[in-house]
CHARMM-style PDB file with segment names, atoms N, HN, CA, C and O in Angstrom:
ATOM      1  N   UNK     1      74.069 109.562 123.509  1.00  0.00      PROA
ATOM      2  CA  UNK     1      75.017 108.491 123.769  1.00  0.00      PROA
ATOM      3  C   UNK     1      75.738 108.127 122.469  1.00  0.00      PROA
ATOM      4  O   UNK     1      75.126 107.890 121.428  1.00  0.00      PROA
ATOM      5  N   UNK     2      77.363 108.087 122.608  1.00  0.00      PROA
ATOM      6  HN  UNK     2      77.860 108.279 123.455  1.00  0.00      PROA
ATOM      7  CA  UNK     2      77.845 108.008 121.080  1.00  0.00      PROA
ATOM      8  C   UNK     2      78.348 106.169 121.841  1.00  0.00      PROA
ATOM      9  O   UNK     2      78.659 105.771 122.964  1.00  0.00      PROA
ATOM     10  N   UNK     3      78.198 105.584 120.614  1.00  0.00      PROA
ATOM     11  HN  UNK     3      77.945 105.907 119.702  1.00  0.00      PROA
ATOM     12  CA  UNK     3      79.435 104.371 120.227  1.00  0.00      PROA
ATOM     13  C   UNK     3      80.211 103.963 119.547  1.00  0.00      PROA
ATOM     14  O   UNK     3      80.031 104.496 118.451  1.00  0.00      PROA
ATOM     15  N   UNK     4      81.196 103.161 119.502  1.00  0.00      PROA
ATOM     16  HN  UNK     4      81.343 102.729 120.392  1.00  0.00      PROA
ATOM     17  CA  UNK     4      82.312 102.566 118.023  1.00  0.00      PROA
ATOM     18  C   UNK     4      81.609 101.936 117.464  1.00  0.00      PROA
ATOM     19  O   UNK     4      80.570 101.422 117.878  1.00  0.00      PROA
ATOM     20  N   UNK     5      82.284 101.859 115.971  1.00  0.00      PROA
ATOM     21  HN  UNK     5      83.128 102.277 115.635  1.00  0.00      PROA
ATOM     22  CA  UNK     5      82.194 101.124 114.652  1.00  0.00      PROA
ATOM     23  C   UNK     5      83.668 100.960 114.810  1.00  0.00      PROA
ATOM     24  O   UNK     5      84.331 101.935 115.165  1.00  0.00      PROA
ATOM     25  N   UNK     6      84.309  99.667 114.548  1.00  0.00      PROA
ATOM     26  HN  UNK     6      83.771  98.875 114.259  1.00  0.00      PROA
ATOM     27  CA  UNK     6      85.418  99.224 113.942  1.00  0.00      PROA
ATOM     28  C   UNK     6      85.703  98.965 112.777  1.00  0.00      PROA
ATOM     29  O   UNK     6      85.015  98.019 112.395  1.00  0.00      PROA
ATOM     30  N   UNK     7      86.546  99.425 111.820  1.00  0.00      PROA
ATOM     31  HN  UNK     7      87.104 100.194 112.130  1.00  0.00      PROA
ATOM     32  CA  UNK     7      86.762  99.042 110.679  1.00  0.00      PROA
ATOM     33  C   UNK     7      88.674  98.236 110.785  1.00  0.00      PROA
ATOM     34  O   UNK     7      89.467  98.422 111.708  1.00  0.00      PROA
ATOM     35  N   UNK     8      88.872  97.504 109.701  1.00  0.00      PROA
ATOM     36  HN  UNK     8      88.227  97.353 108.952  1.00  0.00      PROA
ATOM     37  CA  UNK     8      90.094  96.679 109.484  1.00  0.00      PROA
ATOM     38  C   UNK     8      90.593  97.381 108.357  1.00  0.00      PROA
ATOM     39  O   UNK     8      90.151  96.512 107.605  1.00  0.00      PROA
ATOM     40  N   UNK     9      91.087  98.130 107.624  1.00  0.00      PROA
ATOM     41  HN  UNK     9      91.446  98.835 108.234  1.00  0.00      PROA
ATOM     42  CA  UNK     9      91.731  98.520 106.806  1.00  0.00      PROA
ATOM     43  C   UNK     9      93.287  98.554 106.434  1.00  0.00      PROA
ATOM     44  O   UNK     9      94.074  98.385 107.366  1.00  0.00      PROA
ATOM     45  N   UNK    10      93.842  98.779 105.025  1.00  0.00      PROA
ATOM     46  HN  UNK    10      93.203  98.916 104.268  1.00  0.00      PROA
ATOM     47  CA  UNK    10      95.365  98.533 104.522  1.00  0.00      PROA
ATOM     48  C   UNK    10      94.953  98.068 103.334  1.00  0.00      PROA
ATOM     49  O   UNK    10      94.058  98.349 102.537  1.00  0.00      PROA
ATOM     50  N   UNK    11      96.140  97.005 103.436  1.00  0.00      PROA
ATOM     51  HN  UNK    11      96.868  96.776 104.083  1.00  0.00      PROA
ATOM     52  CA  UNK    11      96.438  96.999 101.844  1.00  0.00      PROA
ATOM     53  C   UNK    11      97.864  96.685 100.962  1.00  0.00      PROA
ATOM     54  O   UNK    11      98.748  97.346 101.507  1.00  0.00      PROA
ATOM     55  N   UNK    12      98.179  96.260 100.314  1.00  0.00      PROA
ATOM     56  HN  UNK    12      97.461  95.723  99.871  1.00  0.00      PROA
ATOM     57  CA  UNK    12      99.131  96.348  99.520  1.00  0.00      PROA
ATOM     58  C   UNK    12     100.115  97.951  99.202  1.00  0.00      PROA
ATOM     59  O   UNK    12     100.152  98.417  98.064  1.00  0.00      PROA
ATOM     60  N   UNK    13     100.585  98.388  99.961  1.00  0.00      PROA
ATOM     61  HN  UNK    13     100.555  98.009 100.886  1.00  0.00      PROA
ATOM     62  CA  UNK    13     101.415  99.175  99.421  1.00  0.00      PROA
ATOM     63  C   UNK    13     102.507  99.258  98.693  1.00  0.00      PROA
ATOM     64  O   UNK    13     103.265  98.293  98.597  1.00  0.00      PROA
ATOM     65  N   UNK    14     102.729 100.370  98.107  1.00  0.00      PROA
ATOM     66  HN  UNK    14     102.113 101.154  98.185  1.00  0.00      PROA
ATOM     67  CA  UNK    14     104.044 100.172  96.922  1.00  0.00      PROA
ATOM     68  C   UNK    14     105.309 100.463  97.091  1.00  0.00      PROA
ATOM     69  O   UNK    14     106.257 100.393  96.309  1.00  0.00      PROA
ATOM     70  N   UNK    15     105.188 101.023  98.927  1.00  0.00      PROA
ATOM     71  HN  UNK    15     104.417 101.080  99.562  1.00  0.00      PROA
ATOM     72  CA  UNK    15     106.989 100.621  99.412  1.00  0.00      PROA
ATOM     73  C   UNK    15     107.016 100.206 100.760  1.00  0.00      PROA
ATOM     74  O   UNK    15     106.083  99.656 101.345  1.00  0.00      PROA
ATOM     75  N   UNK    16     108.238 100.518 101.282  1.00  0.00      PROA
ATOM     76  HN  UNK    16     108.997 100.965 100.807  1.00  0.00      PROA
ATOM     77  CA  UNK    16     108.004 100.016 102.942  1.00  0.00      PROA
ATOM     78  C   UNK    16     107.673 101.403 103.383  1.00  0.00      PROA
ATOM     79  O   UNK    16     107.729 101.464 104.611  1.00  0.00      PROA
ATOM     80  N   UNK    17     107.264 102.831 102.685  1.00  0.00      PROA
ATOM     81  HN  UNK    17     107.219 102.781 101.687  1.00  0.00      PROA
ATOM     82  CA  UNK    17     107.244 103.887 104.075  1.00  0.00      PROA
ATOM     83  C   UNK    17     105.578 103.835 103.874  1.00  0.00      PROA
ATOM     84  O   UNK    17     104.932 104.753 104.380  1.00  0.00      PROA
ATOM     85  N   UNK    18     104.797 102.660 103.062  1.00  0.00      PROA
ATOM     86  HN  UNK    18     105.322 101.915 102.651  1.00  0.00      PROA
ATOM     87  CA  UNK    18     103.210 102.860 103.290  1.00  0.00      PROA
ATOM     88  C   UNK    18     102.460 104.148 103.383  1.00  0.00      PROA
ATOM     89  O   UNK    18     101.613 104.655 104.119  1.00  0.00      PROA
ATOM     90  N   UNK    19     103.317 104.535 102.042  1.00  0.00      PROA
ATOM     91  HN  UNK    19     104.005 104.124 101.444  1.00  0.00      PROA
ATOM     92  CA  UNK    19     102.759 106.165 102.269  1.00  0.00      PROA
ATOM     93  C   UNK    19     101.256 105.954 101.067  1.00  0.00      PROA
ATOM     94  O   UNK    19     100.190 106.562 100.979  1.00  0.00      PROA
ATOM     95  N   UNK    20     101.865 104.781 100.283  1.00  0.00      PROA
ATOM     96  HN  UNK    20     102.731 104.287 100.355  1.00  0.00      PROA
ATOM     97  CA  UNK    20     100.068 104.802  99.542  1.00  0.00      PROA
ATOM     98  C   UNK    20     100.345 103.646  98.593  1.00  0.00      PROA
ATOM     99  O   UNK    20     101.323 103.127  98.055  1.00  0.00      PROA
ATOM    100  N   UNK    21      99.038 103.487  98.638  1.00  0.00      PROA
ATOM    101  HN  UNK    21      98.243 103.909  99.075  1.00  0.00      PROA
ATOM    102  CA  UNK    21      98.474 101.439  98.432  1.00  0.00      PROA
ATOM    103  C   UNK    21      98.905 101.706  96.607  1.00  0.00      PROA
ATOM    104  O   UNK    21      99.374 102.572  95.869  1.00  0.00      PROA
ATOM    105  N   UNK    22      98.435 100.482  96.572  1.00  0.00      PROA
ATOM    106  HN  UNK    22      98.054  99.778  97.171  1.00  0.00      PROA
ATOM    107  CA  UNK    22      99.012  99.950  94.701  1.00  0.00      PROA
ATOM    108  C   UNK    22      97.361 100.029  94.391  1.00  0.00      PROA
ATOM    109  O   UNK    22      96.322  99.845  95.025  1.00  0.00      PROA
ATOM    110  N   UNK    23      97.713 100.373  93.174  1.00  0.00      PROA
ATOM    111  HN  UNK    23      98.557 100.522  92.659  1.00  0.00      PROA
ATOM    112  CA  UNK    23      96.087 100.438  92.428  1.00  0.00      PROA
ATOM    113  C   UNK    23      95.559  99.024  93.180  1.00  0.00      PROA
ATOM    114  O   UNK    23      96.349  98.176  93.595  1.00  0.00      PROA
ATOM    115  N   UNK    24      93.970  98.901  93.297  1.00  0.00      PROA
ATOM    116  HN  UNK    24      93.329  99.590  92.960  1.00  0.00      PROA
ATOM    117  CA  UNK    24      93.579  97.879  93.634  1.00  0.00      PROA
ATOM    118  C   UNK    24      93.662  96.715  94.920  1.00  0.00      PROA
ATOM    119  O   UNK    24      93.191  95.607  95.180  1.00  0.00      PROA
ATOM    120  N   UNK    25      94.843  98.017  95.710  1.00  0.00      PROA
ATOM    121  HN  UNK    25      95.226  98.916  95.499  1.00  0.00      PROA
ATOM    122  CA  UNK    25      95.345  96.947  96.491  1.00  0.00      PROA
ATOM    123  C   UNK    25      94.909  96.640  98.161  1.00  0.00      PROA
ATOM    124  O   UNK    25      95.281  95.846  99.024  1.00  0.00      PROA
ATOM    125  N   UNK    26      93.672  98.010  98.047  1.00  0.00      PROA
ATOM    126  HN  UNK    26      93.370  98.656  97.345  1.00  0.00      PROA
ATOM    127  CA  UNK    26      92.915  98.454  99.494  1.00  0.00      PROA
ATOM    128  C   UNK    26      92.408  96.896  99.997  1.00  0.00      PROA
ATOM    129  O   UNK    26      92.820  95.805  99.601  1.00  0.00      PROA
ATOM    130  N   UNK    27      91.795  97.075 100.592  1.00  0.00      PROA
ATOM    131  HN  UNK    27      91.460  97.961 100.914  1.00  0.00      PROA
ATOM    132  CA  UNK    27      91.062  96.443 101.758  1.00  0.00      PROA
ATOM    133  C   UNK    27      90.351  97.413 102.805  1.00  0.00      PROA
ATOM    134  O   UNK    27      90.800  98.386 103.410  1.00  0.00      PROA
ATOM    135  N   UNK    28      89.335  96.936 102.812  1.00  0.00      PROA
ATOM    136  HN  UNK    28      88.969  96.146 102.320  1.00  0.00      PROA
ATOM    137  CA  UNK    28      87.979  97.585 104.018  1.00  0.00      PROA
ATOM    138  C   UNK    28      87.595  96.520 104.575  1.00  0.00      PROA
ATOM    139  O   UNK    28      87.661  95.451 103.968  1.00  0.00      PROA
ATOM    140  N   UNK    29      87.167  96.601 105.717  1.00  0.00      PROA
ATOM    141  HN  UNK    29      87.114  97.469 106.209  1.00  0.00      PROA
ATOM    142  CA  UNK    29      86.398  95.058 106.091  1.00  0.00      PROA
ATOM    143  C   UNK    29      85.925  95.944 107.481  1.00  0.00      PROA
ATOM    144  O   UNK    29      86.638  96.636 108.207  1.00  0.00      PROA
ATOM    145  N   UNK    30      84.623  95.696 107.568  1.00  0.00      PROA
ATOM    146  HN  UNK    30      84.044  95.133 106.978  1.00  0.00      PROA
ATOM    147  CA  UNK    30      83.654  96.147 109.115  1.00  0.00      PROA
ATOM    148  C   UNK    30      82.353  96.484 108.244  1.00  0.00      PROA
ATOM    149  O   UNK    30      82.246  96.135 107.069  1.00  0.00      PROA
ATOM    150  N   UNK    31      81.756  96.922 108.672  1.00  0.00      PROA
ATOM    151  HN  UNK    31      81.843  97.206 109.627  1.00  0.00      PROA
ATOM    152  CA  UNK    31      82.294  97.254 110.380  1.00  0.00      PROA
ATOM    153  C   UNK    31      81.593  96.165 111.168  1.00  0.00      PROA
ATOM    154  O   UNK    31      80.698  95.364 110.897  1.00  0.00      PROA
ATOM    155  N   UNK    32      82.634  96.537 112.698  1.00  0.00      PROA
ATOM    156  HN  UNK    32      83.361  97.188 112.918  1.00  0.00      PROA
ATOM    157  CA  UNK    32      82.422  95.281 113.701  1.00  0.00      PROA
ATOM    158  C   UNK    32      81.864  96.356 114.882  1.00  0.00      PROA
ATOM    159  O   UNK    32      82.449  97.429 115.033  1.00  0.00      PROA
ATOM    160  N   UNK    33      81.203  96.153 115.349  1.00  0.00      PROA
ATOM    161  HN  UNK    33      80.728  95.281 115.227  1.00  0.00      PROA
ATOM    162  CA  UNK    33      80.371  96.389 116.751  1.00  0.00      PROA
ATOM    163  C   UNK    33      81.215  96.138 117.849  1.00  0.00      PROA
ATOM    164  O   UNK    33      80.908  96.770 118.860  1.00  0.00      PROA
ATOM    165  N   UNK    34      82.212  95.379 117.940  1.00  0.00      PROA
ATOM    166  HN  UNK    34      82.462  94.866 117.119  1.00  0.00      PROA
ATOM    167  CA  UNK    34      83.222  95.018 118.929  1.00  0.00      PROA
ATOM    168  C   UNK    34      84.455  95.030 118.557  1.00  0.00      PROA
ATOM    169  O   UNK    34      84.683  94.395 117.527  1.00  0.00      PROA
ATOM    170  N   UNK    35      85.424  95.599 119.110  1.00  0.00      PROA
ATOM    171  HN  UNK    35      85.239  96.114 119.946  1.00  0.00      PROA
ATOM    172  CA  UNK    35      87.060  95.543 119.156  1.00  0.00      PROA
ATOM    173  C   UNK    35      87.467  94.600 118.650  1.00  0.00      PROA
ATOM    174  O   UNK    35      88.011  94.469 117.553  1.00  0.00      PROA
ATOM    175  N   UNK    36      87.097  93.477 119.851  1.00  0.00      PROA
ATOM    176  HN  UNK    36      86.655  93.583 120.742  1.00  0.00      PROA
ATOM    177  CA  UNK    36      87.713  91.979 119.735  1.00  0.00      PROA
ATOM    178  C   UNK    36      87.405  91.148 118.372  1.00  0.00      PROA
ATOM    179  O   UNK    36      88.297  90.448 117.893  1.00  0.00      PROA
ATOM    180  N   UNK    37      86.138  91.235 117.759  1.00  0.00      PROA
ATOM    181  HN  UNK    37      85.413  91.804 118.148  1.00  0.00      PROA
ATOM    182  CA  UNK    37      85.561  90.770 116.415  1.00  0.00      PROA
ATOM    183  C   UNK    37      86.500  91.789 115.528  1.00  0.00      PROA
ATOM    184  O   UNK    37      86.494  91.230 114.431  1.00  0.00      PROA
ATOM    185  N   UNK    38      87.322  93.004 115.391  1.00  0.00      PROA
ATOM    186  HN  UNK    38      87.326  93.457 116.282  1.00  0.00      PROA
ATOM    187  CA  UNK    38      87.887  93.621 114.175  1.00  0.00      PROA
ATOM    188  C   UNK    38      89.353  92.909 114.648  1.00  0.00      PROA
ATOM    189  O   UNK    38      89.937  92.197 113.831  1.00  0.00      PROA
ATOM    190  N   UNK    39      89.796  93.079 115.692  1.00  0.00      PROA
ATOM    191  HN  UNK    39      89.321  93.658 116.356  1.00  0.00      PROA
ATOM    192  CA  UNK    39      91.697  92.604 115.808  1.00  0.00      PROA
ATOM    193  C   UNK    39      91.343  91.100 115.389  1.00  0.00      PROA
ATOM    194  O   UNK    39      92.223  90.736 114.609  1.00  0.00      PROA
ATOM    195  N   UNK    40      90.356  90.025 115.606  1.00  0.00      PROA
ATOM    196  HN  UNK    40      89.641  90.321 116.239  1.00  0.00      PROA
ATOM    197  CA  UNK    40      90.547  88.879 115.225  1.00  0.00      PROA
ATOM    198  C   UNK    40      90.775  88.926 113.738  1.00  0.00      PROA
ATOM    199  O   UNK    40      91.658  88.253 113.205  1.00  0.00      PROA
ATOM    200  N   UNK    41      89.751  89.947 112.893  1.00  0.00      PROA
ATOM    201  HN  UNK    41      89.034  90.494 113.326  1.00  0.00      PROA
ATOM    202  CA  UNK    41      90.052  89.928 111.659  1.00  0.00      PROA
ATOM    203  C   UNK    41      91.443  90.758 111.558  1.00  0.00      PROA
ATOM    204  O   UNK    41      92.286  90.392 110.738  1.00  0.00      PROA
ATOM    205  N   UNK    42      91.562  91.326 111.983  1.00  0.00      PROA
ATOM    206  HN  UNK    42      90.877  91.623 112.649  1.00  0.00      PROA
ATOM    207  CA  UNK    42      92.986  92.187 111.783  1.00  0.00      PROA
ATOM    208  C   UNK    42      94.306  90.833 111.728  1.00  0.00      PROA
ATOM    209  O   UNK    42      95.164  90.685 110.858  1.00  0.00      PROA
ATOM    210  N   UNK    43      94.121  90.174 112.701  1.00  0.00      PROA
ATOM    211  HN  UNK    43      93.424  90.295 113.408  1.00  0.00      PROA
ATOM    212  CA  UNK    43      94.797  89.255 112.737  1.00  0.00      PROA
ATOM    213  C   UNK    43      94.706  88.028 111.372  1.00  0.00      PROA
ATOM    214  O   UNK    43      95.564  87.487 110.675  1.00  0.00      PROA
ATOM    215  N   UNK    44      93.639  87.973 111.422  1.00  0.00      PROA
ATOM    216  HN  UNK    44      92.942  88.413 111.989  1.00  0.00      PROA
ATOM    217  CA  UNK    44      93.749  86.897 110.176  1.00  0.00      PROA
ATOM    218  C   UNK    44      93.934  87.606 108.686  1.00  0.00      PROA
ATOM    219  O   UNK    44      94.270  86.858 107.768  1.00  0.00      PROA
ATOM    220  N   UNK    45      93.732  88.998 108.407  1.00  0.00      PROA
ATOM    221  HN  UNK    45      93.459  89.605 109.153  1.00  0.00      PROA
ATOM    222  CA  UNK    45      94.662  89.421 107.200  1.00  0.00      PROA
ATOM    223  C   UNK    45      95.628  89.575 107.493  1.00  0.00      PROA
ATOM    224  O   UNK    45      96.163  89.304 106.418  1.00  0.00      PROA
ATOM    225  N   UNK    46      96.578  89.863 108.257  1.00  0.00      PROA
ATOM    226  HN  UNK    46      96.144  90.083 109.131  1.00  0.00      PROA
ATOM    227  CA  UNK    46      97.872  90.225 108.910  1.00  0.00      PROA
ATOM    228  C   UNK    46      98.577  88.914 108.446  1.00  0.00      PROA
ATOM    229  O   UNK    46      99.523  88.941 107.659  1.00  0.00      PROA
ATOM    230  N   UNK    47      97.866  87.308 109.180  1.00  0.00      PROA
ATOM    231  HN  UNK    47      97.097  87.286 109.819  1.00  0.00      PROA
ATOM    232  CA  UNK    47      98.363  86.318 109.086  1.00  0.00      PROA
ATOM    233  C   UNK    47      98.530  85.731 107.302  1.00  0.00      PROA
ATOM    234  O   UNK    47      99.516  85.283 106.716  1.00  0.00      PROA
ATOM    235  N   UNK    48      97.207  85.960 106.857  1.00  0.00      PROA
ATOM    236  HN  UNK    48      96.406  86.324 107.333  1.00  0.00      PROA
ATOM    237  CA  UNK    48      97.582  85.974 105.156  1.00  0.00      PROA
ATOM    238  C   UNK    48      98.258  86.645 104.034  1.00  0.00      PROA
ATOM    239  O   UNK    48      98.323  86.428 102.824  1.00  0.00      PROA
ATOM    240  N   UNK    49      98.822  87.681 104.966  1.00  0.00      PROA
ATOM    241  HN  UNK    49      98.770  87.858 105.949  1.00  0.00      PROA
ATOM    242  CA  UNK    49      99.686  88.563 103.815  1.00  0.00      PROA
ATOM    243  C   UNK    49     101.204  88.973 104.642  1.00  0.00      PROA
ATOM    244  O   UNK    49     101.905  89.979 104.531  1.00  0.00      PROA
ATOM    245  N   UNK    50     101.376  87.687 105.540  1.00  0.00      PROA
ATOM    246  HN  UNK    50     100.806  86.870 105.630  1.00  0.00      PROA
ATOM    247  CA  UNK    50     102.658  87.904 106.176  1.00  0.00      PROA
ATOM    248  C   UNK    50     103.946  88.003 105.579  1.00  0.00      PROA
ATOM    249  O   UNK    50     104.933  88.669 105.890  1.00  0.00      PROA
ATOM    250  N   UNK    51     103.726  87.198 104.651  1.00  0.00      PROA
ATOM    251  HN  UNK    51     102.924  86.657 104.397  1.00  0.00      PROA
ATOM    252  CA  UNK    51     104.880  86.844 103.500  1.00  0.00      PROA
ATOM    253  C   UNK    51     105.751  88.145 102.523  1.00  0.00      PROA
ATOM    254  O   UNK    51     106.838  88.377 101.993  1.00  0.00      PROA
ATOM    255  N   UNK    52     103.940  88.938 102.819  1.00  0.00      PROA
ATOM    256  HN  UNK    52     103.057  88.750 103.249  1.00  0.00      PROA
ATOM    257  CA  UNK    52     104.366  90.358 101.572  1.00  0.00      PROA
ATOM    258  C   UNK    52     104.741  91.466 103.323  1.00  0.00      PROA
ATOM    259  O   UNK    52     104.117  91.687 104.362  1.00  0.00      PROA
ATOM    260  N   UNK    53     106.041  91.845 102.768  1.00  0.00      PROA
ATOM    261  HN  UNK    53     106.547  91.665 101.924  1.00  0.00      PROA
ATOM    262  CA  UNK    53     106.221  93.133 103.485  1.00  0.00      PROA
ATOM    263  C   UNK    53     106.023  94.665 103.021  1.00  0.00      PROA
ATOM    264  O   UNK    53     106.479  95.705 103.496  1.00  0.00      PROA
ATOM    265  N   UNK    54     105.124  94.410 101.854  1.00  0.00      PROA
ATOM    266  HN  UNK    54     104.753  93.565 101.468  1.00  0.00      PROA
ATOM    267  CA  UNK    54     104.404  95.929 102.075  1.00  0.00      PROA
ATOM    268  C   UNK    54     103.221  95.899 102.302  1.00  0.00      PROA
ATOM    269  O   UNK    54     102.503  96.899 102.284  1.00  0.00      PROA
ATOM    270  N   UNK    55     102.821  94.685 102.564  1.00  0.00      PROA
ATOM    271  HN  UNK    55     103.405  93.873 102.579  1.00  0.00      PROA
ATOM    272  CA  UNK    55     101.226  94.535 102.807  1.00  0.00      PROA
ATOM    273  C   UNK    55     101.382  95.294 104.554  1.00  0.00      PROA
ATOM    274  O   UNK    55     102.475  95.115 105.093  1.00  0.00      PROA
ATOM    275  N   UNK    56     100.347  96.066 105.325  1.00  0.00      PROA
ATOM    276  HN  UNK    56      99.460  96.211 104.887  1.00  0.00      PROA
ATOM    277  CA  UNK    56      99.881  96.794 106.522  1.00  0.00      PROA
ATOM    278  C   UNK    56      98.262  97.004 106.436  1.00  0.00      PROA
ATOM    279  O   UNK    56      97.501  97.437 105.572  1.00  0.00      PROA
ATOM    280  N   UNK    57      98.084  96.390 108.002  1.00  0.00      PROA
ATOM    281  HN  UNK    57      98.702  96.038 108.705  1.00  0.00      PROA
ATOM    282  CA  UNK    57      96.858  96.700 107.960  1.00  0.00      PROA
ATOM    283  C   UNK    57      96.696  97.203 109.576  1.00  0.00      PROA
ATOM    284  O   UNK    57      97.459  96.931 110.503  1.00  0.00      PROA
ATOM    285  N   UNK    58      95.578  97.945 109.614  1.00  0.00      PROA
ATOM    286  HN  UNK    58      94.958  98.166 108.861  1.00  0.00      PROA
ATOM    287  CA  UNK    58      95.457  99.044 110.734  1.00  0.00      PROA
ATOM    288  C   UNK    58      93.980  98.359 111.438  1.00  0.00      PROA
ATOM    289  O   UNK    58      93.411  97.472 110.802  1.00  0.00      PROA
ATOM    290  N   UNK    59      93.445  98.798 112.693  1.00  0.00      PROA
ATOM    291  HN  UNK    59      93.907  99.519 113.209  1.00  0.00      PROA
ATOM    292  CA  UNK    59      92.008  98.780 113.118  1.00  0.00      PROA
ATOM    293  C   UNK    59      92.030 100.584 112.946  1.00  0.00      PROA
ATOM    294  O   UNK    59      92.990 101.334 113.126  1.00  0.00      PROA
ATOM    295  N   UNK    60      90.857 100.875 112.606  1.00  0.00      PROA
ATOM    296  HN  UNK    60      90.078 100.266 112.460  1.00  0.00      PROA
ATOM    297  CA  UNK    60      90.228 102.538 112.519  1.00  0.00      PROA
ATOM    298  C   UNK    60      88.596 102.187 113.057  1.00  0.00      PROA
ATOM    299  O   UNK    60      87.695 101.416 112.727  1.00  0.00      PROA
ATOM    300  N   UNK    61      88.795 103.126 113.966  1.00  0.00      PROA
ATOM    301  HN  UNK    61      89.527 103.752 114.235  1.00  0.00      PROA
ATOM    302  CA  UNK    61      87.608 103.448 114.653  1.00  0.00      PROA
ATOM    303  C   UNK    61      86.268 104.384 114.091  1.00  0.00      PROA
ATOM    304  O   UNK    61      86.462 104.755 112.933  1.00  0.00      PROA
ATOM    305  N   UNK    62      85.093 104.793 114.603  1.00  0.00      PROA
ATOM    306  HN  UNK    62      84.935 104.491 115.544  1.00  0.00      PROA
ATOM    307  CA  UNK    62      84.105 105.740 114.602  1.00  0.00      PROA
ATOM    308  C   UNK    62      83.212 106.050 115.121  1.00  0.00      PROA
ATOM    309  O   UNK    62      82.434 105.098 115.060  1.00  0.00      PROA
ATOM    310  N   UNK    63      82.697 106.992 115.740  1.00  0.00      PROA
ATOM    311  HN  UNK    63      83.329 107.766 115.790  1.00  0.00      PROA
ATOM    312  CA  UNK    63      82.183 107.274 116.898  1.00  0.00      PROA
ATOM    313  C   UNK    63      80.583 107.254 116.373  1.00  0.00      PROA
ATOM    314  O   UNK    63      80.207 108.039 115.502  1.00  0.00      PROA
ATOM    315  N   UNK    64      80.062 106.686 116.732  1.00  0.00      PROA
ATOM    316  HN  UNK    64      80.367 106.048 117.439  1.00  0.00      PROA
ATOM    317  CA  UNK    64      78.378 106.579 116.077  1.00  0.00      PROA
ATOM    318  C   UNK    64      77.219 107.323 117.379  1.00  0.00      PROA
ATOM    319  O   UNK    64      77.250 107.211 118.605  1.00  0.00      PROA
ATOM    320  N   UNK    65      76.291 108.061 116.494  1.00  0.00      PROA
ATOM    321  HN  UNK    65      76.266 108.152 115.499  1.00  0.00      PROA
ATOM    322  CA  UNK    65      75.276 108.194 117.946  1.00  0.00      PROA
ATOM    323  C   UNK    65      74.032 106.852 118.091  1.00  0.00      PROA
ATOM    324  O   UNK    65      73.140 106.525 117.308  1.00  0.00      PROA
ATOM    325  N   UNK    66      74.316 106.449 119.046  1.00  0.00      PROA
ATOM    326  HN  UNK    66      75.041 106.714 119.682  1.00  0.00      PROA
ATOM    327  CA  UNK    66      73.145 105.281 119.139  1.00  0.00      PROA
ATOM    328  C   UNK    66      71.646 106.379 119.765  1.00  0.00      PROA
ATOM    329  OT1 UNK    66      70.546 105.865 119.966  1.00  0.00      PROA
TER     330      UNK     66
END
């Protein structure tokens, strides 16, 4: 039996085509056991770095064997 791991990841990037982050500028955050627990966080970095438009942040998944 496999299950998800959610991770929240992004970051500060150094243009708008987010082809790659600024030294220092990652972010990781999970893992979450549930969807809904990573988009809430997705949402609340999203909401704190609204201001910066190269800041992007993604949900990334992983398939675990329980």
């Amino acid at each position: 039996m496999t299950k998800q791991r959610f991770w929240v990841v992004g970051g500060d990037y150094t243009c708008m085509e987010f082809k790659s982050l600024r030294d220092g500028g990652s972010t990781i955050v999970g893992p979450f056991e549930d969807r809904d627990e990573a988009q809430a966080e997705w949402k609340k970095l999203s909401e704190e770095h609204r201001s910066k438009a190269t800041a992007r942040f993604t949900i990334a998944s992983e398939q675990i064997r329980a």
